[in-house]
N, C-alpha and C positions, 0 to 999 in steps of 0.2 A: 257708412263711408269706410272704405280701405286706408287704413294708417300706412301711408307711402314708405316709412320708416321699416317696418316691418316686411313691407315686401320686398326692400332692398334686401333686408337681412336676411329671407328666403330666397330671395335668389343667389344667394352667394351658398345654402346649403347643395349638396349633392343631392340630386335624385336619385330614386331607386334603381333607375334604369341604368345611366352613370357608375351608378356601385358595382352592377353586376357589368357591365362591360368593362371597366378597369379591374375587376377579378377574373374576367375572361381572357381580356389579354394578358395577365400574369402568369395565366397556366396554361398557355399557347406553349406550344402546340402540346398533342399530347402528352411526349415522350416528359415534356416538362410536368404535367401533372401525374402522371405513375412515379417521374422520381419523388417528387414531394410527397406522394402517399409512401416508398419504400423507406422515405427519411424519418416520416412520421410511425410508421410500423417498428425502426430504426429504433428511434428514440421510447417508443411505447417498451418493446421488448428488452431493451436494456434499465428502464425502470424499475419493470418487472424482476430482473436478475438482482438486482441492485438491491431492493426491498427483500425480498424471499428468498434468495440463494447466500446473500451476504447482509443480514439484519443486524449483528454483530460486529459488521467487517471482513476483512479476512485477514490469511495467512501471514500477508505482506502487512507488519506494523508502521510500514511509513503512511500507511494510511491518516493512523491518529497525529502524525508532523503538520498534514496540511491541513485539517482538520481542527487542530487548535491555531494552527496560524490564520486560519480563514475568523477562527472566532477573536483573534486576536486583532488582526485588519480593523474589524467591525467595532473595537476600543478602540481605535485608533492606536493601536499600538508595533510597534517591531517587536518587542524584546518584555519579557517579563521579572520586573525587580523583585524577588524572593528572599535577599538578603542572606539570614541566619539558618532561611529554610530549605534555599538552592538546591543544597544534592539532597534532600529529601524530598522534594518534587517535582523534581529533573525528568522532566519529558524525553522519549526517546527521540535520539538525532536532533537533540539541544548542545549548542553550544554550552558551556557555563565557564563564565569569566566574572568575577569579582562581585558574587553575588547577582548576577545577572544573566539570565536564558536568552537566549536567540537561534532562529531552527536555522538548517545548513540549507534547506532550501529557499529559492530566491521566492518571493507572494503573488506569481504571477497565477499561478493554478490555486492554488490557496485564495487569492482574491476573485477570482471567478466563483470558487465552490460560496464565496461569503456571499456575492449577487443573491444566491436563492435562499440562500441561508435569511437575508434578512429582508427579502421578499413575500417568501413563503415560509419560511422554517422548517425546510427541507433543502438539505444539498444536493438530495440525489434529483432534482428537480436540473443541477446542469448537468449532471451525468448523462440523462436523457436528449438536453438541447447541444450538448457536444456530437451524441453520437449522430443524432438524426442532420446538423449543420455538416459534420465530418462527411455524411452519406452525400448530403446534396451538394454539396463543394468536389464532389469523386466526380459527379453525374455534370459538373458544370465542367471541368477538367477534363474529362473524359469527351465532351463533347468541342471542346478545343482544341483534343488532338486528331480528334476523328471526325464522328459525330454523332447528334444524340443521340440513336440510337446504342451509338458504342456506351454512350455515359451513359445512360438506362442501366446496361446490362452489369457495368461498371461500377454502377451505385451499388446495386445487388450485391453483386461479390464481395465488395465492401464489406457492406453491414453484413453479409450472413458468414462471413470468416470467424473461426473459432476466436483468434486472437482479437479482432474489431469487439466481438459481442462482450467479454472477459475481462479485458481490458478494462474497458471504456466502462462497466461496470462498478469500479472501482476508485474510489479517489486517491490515484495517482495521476504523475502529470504526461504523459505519453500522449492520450486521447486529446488533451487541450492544447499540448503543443502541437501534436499534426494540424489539428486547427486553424492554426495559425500560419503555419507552414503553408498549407491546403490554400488558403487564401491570400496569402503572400505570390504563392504559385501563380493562381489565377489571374490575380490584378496584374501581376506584371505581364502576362502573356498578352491579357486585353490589352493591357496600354502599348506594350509590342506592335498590336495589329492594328489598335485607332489610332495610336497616337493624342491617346487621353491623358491630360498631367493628372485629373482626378484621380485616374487608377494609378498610374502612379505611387501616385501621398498614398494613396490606404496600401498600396504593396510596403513602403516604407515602412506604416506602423504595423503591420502584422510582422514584417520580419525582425524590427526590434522590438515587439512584444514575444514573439519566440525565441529571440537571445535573451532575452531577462527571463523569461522561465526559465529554458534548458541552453544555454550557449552553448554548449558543443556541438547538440542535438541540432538546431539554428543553422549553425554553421556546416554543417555536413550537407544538410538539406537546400540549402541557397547556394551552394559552392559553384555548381553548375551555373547556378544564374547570374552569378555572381561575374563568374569566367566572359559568358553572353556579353552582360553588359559593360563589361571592361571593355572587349574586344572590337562590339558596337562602337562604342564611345572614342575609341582608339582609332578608327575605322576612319569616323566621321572627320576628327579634327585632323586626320594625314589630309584627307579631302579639301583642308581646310574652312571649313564650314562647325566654326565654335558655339554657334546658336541655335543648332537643326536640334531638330526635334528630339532624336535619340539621346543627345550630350541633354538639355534638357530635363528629357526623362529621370533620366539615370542620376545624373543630379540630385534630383528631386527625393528620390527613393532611399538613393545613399543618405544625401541629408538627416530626412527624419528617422530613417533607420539605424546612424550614428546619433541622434538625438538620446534614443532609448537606449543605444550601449550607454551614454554615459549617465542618464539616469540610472542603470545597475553598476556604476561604480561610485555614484555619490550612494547606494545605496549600501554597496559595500563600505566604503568609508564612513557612514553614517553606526556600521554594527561590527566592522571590524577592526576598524582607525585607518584600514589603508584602503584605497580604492580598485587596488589592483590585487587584494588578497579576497577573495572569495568567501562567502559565510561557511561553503563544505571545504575550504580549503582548510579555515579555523578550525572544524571541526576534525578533520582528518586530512594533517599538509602530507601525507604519501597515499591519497585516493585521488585518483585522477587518470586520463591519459598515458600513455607511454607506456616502458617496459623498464626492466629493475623491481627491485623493491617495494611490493603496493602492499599498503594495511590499513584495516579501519576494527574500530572495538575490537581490539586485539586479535583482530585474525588478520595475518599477511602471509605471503609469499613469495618469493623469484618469481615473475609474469616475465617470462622469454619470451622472443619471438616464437619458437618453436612450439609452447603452448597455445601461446594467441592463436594461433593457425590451427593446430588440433580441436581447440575450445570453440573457436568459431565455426569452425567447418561443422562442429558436433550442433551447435546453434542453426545453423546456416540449414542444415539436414533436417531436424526437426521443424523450421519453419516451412522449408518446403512439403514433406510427406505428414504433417500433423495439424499445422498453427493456417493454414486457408483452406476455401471455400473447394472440397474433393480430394485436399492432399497433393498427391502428385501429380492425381490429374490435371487439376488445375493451374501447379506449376507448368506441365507439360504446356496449357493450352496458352500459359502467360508466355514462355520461351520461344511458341510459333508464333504469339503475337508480335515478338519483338524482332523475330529472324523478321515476318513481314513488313513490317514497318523497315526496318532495315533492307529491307529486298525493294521497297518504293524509294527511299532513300537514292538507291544507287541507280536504279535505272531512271528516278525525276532527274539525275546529273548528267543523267547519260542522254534523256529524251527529253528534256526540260518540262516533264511534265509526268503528274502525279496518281493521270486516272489508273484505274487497277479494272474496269470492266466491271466483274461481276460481285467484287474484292472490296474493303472496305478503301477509303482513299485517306491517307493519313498525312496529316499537316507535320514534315519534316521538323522543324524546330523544335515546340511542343514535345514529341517524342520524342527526339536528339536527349532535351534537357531529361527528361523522366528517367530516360536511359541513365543519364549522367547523375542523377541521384540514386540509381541502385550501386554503381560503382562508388560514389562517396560513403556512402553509407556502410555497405559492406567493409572498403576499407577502415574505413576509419573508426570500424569500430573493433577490428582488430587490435587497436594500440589501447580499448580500455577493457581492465580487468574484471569491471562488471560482469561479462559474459561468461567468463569462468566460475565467477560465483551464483550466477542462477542455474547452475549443473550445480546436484549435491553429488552424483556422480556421472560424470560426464556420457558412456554410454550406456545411460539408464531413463529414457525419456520421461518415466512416469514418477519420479522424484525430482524434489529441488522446486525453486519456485516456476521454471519452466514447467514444471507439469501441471500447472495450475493456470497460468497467466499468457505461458506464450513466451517466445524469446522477445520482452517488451523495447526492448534499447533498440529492437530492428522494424517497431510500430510503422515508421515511415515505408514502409517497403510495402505496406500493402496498398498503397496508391497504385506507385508504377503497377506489382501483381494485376489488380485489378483491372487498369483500363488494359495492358497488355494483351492478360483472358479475355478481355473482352472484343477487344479487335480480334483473337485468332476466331471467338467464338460467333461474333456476327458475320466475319468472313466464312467460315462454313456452315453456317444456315441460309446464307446466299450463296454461294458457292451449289449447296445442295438443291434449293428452289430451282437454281439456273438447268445443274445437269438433271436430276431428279426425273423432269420429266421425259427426257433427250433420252434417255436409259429405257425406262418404260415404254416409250413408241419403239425403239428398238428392236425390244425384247417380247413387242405387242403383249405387256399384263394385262391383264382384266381389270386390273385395279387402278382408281384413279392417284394422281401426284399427289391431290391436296391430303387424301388420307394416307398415304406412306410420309408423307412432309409431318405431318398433326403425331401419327407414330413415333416418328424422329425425335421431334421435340419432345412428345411426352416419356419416350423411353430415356434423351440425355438429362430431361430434369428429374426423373427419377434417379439416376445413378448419382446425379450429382448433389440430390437432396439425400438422398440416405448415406451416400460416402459421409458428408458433411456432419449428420448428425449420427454418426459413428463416432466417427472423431471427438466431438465435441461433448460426446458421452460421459468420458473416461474423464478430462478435468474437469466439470459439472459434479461428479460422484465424489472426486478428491476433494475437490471443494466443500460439497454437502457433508462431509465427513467432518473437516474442521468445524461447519456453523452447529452440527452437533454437539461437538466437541464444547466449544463455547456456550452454546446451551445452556448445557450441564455446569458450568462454571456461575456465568451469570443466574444459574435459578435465585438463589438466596435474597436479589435484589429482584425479584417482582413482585408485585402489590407491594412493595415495602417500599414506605410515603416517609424521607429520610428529607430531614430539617435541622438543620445548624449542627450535623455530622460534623466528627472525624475519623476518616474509617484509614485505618494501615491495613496497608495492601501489600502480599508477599513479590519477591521478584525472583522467576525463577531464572530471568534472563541476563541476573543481574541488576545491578542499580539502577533502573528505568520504572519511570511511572509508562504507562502505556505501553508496553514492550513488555508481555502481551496485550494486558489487558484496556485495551483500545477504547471500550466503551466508557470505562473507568476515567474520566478527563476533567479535569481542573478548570475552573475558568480563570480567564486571562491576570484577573485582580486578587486571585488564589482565596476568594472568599464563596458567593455563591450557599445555596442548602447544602452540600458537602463540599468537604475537602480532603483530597486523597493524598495521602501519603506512604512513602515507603518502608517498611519493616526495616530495621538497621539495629546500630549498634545503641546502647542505653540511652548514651550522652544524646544522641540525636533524635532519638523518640523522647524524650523529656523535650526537648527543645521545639519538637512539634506540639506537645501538651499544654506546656509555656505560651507559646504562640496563640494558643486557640484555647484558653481557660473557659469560656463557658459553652464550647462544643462539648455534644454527646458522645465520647472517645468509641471506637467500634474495632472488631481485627473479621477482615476478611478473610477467608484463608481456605485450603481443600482440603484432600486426600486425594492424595494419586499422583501418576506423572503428567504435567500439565502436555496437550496436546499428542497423544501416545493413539488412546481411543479416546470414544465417545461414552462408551460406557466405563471408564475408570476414574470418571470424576468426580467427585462428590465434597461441595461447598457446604459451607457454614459461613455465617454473620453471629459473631459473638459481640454481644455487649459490655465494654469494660467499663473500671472503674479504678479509681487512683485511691490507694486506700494509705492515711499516714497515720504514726505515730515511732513512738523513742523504741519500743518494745515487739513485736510481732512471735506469735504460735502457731504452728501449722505443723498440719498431719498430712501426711498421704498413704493411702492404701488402694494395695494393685492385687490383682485375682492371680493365682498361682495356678496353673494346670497339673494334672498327674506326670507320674515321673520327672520330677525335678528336683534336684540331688543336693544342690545350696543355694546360694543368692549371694551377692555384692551389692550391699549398698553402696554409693556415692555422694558424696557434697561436694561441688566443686564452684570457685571463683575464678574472678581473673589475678588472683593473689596466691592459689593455690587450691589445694583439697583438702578430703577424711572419708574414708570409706569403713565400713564394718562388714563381716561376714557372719552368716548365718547356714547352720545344719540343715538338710533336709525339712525346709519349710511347706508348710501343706494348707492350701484353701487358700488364705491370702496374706500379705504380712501389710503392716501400718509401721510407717515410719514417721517419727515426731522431729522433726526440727521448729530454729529460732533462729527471729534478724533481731539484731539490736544496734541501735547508732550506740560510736564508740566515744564519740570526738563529731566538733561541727561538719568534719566533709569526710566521714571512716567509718565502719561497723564491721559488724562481723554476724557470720554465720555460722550456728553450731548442728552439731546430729547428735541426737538420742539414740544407742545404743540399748535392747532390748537385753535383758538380761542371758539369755540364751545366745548371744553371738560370739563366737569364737576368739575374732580380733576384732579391736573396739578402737573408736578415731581419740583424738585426744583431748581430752575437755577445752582446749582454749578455742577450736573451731578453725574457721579463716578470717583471715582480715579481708573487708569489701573495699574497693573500688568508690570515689563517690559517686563514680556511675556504673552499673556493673549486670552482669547477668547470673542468677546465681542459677544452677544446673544440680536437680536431684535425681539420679537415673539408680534404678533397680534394673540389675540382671539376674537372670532366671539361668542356670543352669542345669544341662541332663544331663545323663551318665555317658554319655556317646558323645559329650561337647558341643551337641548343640546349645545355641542362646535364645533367650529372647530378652530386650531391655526397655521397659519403661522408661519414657526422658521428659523429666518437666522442668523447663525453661520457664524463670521468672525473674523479669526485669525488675531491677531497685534501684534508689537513689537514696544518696544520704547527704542533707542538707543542712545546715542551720541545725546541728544537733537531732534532726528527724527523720524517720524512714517515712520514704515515697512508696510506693507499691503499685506496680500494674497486674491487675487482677481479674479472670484469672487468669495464670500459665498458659504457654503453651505446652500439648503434650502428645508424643510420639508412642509407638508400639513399636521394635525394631526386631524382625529375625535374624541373626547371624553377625548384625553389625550393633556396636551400639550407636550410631546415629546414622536414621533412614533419610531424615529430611520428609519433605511433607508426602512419600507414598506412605509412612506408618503415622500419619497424624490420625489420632485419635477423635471421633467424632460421637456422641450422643448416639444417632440412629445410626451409625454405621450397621452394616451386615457384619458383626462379628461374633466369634463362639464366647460361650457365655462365660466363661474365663476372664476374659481379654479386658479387664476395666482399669479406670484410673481415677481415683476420687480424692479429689484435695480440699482439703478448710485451711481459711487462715485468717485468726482472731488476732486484733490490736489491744493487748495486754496494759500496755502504757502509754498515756499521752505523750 
C-alpha cells in the first residue's frame, strides 16, 4: 500500500524535467548563457592571477588593511586593543588613538573579502565572484541600453581590459565597489521601466552599500541618477500627482540608501567619536577631496588646480591608450559608441523615434545616464590628489602604482568604455553584414559575403586580442618582478612550523607592521602561533618580551634593499634569546682584508662613547668588551684596549641607559681613504640591579659609510669574500 503522506511529500519535490526547464529558461536566450560563461571564464582567470601572480600580494600594501580588517569583522571586531604594545604592532593605515588601532577604511570590501574567508578560507574565493558578477552586471547593463547582443560584447570588454583583469585581482576596494555601483545601476534603470518598487529597495541598498565602502567613489557614480530621479520626482509632483509611481520609487531608493549613509556615520562615531569625522579623515584630516594642502604619512604637497589637470589628463591618457581592452583602439571604438548613441539621441527628438535600420537601436536614458557618469567621474576626480600620487612620475607610464594596477580611482569608467565599444562595435558588424554583400554584387567577386564577413571578424579579433595582450604584458612582468621579489624575502618562513613565536620584523617603510610585509599579519587578538612585531627602540622591544614571556623570541631580517631586485634579497630567521645577569664578557672578532692602514674601534651608547686606534692591523683583530649593571636602572659599557693601540678609551667606559642600544663598530681603513665598518648593535636593559641581553646582535658590513642599514647586514651564507666575517661571544660572568 502507498503511504499517502509520502506521496504528498513527492509531489511537492521537483522533477527532473522541471529542473532542467527552469535552468533553460534562466539561460534564455543565448546571448544570456555566453555572458554567464564569459563571467565565469571572468572570475576562473582572475582567480588564476590572484593565486599565481600575486601569492604574496602585491605592490599596493593596503592590501594587508582589508585583509586584517576582513579577519577582524569575523572577531567581531572594529578596532584592535593593543595597549602598551600599539605602535609596536601598528598595522599599516591603522589609526592609533589611546592604545587602540582601527583601519581608515570603512568594512564594506573588508567584509566581503571575510564571506569567503570563512566560508572557504580563501579570500580570493570573492576576488573571483566579484569579477565574474562585475562581467555579468556589464552584460545585463549593457543590454538595457541596447541590447543583448551589445551586453555580450560588453561583458567581454569588460573582463578582458587590462585594468578589470589586475584590479580585481587584488584585495582592494574598487572591483567591489563597481559592484555595487554596477547594480545599483541596473535596478534602478529596471525599476525606471516596470515600475517595480522591488527594484527599487535593492537599488537603495546597493547604492548605500557603496557609500559605506567608498563614498566619494558612490557619489560620483549615482550623481547622474541621482539628478534623473530628482528631476522625475520634481516632474511628477508639478503635475500634481504625489503618489505616482516615480515619487514612490524614488522614495523608496533614497530611503534605504539614506538608511546606510547613516549606518556609516553611527559607524564613524562608533571608532572616531564623531559621526561626521571619517576613520581616513582620523587617519590623515588633509587626505581628501579638494585642492590646497594634501598630506598623508608625511608626504604632502600644494594639489593646484593646475596640477590636478596636468595629473589627470596624464591618468586620463594612460587609461585610454594602456588600462582597456586594444588601447586606443578601443577607446576610438567606445567614443563612436557614444557620438552614436548621441546621434540617436537627437534625431529620436527630432523623429520621435529610435530605430537606426541597420545600426544598433539604443535606449536614450540608459545611455544619457552612462554618459553622465563618465563626466562625474572624470571631474570629479580632478579635485582628489590621489591621482597625482599613482604617477611616481607623471610622464612615465611604466612606473608608480599606475603601472601595475591601472589608473584605479577611474575603475568606474570601464562600464560606460565598455558598453559604448560595444554599441560602435555591434553597429559595424551589422553595418558590414548589411553593405558587405551590396559591395560584392557590385563588384561581382567571386567570393562569397559570409567568408569575407568570417575574415572580418577573425582579423578585428585578432588585432584586438593581441593589442590587448601587449598591453597587458608589461604590468603582468612588473608585477611578477615584485612576487619575485617577495619570494626571496619570505623564503626563510617556508617549511618552518612556527608556534608560540615572537618574531621582530624590520620596517624599512617605517613604523608599520605590514607595510611591506603583508604576509606577515597579526591576528585580531594579537595572540595566535605568532606574533609580529616591529624592530624599534630598546624600551619597546623589552616591552614586547614583557608582554609575551613564554613566546620563542625570533628577528626576521635580510640583506639588500627591500624591493630594488629580485635577486638582492637574501633573508634570515634568527633565533634569540634573553640572556641576564649583574656582569656580562664579550669578544668580537672581524676579518681584516689586505692593504689596510689602521682601525677605529668604537663603543658607543646613548650616554655617549670610547674609541681606541690601532696600527696597521693584519688578518683580524678581536675586541673584548663588558656590560655591567651599575645601580638598579644604569650600567655601563667598557672596551679593552689591546696593548698595541695607539689611543686607548678611558677606563670608566659609558654609562647605559636603562634601556639602551649599545653599538660596537670597527672601521677598517686603506691608505686611499677608503672604509669598510663592522657594526654590532646590541640591545640591553638594566633592571632591578640586572642586565637583560638580546642575543645575538645585529651586525652590518658597511663600504664607505659607517652605517649601511640592512644592504651591509651580515648573514652566515651570504656570498661574501672570505675576509668579510663577524664573530661575537658573550659570557654571563655574574649572577
Amino acid at each position: 500500500m502507498v503511504d499517502p503522506r509520502r506521496h504528498r511529500f513527492r509531489s511537492h519535490l521537483p522533477s527532473r524535467r522541471s529542473v532542467r526547464s527552469v535552468l533553460r529558461a534562466a539561460t534564455r536566450p543565448r546571448e544570456r548563457r555566453y555572458a554567464l560563461l564569459v563571467s565565469v571564464l571572468a572570475g576562473l582567470v582572475v582567480f588564476t592571477l590572484a593565486s599565481e601572480l600575486f601569492p604574496y600580494h602585491s605592490s599596493n600594501d593596503d592590501e594587508a588593511v582589508y585583509l586584517l580588517q576582513a579577519a577582524m569583522l569575523l572577531e567581531g571586531q572594529f578596532q584592535i586593543h593593543a595597549g602598551a604594545l600599539a605602535e609596536a604592532v601598528r598595522p599599516w593605515f591603522f589609526v592609533l588613538e589611546d592604545g587602540r588601532l582601527y583601519p581608515k577604511y570603512a568594512p564594506v570590501p573588508a567584509g566581503m573579502f571575510a564571506v569567503s574567508m570563512a566560508l572557504f578560507g580563501e579570500p580570493r574565493v570573492t576576488l573571483a565572484i566579484v569579477a565574474a558578477l562585475n562581467a555579468y552586471l556589464i552584460y545585463v547593463l549593457g543590454s538595457t541600453v541596447a541590447d543583448r547582443r551589445v551586453g555580450l560584447v560588453s561583458s567581454v570588454l569588460f573582463a578582458a581590459s587590462p585594468m578589470a583583469l589586475l584590479s580585481s585581482s587584488v584585495f582592494l576596494p574598487y572591483a567591489p565597489t563597481t559592484l555595487w555601483n554596477l547594480l545599483f545601476a541596473v535596478c534602478y534603470l529596471r525599476g525606471v521601466r516596470s515600475s517595480d518598487s522591488r527594484m527599487a529597495a535593492v537599488a537603495g541598498v546597493a547604492v548605500g552599500i557603496a557609500f559605506f565602502a567608498r563614498p566619494y567613489t558612490a557619489v560620483l557614480f549615482a550623481l547622474p541618477f541621482v539628478v534623473h530621479a530628482g528631476w522625475q520626482t520634481v516632474t511628477t509632483l508639478r503635475r500634481g500627482r504625489p503618489l505616482a509611481d516615480p515619487v514612490r520609487r524614488n522614495l523608496l531608493t533614497g530611503t534605504i540608501g539614506l538608511a546606510f549613509v547613516a549606518l556609516a556615520l553611527a559607524y564613524n562615531a562608533r571608532l572616531t567619536g564623531s559621526p561626521l569625522e571619517f576613520p581616513f579623515q582620523a587617519f590623515a584630516p588633509l587626505d581628501g577631496p579638494g585642492f590646497g594642502y594634501r598630506e598623508i604619512v608625511g608626504h604632502g604637497l600644494e594639489y593646484t588646480p593646475a596640477l590636478a589637470l596636468e595629473a589627470n589628463g596624464y591618468v586620463l591618457w594612460y587609461s585610454a591608450t594602456r588600462w582597456v581592452v586594444a588601447g586606443p583602439i578601443g577607446t576610438l571604438a567606445a567614443v563612436a559608441g557614444l557620438a552614436l548613441a548621441g546621434r540617436q539621441w537627437l534625431e529620436g527628438r527630432r523623429t520621435g523615434s529610435r530605430s537606426q535600420g541597420c545600426l544598433v537601436a539604443v535606449s536614450p536614458l540608459p545611455a544619457a545616464l552612462l554618459a553622465g557618469v563618465v563626466v562625474t567621474v572624470v571631474l570629479g576626480n580632478v579635485a582628489f590628489w590621489g591621482n597625482f600620487n599613482i604617477l611616481a612620475t607623471m610622464d612615465d607610464p611604466t612606473n608608480g602604482l599606475v603601472s601595475r594596477f591601472g589608473p584605479f580611482y577611474h575603475f568606474d569608467l570601464l562600464a560606460p568604455f565598455a558598453i559604448f565599444a560595444a554599441i560602435a562595435m555591434v553597429s559595424g558588424w551589422r553595418l558590414a553584414r548589411h553593405r558587405v554583400p551590396e559591395l560584392l554584387e557590385r563588384i561581382d567577386a567571386p567570393v562569397s559575403s559570409r567568408r569575407v564577413l568570417i575574415s572580418l571578424a577573425l582579423v578585428a579579433t585578432l588585432v584586438l586580442a593581441t593589442t590587448t595582450v601587449a598591453l597587458v604584458s608589461g604590468p603582468i612582468d612588473r608585477n611578477a618582478d615584485y612576487t619575485r621579489s617577495a619570494e626571496a624575502a619570505y623564503e626563510p618562513f617556508d617549511d618552518r612550523d612556527l608556534e608560540n613565536a615572537l618574531v621582530f620584523q624590520p620596517a624599512p617603510y617605517g613604523q608599520w607592521t605590514n607595510h611591506p610585509f603583508q604576509a606577515l599579519r597579526n591576528d585580531p587578538d594579537l595572540e595566535g602561533d605568532v606574533v609580529y612585531v616591529l624592530e624599534g627602540d630598546p624600551e619597546r622591544e623589552f616591552t614586547a618580551l614583557d608582554a609575551y614571556p613564554d613566546r620563542h623570541p625570533y628577528r626576521y631580517t635580510y640583506r639588500g634593499a627591500w624591493g630594488a631586485s629580485p635577486d638582492q634579497i637574501e633573508a634570515v630567521f634568527q633565533p634569540l634569546e634573553v640572556r641576564r645577569g649583574s656582569t656580562m664578557d664579550g669578544e668580537t672578532t672581524v676579518g681584516v682584508p689586505d692593504r689596510v692602514s689602521r682601525a677605529v674601534v668604537t663603543l658607543e651608547g646613548a650616554n655617549g662613547s670610547v674609541e681606541y686606534h690601532l696600527e696597521d692591523p693584519t688578518d683580524e683583530i678581536s675586541v673584548a668588551w663588558t656590560l655591567a649593571a651599575a645601580s638598579d636602572d644604569a650600567g655601563t659599557a667598557t672596551l679593552s684596549a689591546p696593548s698595541a693601540a695607539t689611543r686607548t678609551p678611558t677606563e670608566e667606559g659609558i654609562e647605559l641607559a636603562a634601556s639602551d642600544r649599545v653599538v660596537l663598530s670597527v672601521t677598517l681603513v686603506q691608505p686611499d681613504g677608503g672604509t669598510y665598518t663592522y657594526r654590532q648593535e646590541t640591545t640591553v636593559r638594566v633592571e632591578d640591579g640586572a642586565l637583560e641581553v638580546v642575543w645575538p646582535p645585529e651586525t652590518r658590513g658597511c663600504r664607505l659609510v659607517t652605517d649601511c642599514g640592512r644592504e651591509g647586514t651580515l648573514l652566515e651564507d651570504a656570498d661574501l669574500p672570505e675576509w668579510e666575517r663577524l664573530e661575537a661571544e658573550l659570557e654571563v660572568t655574574a649572577d
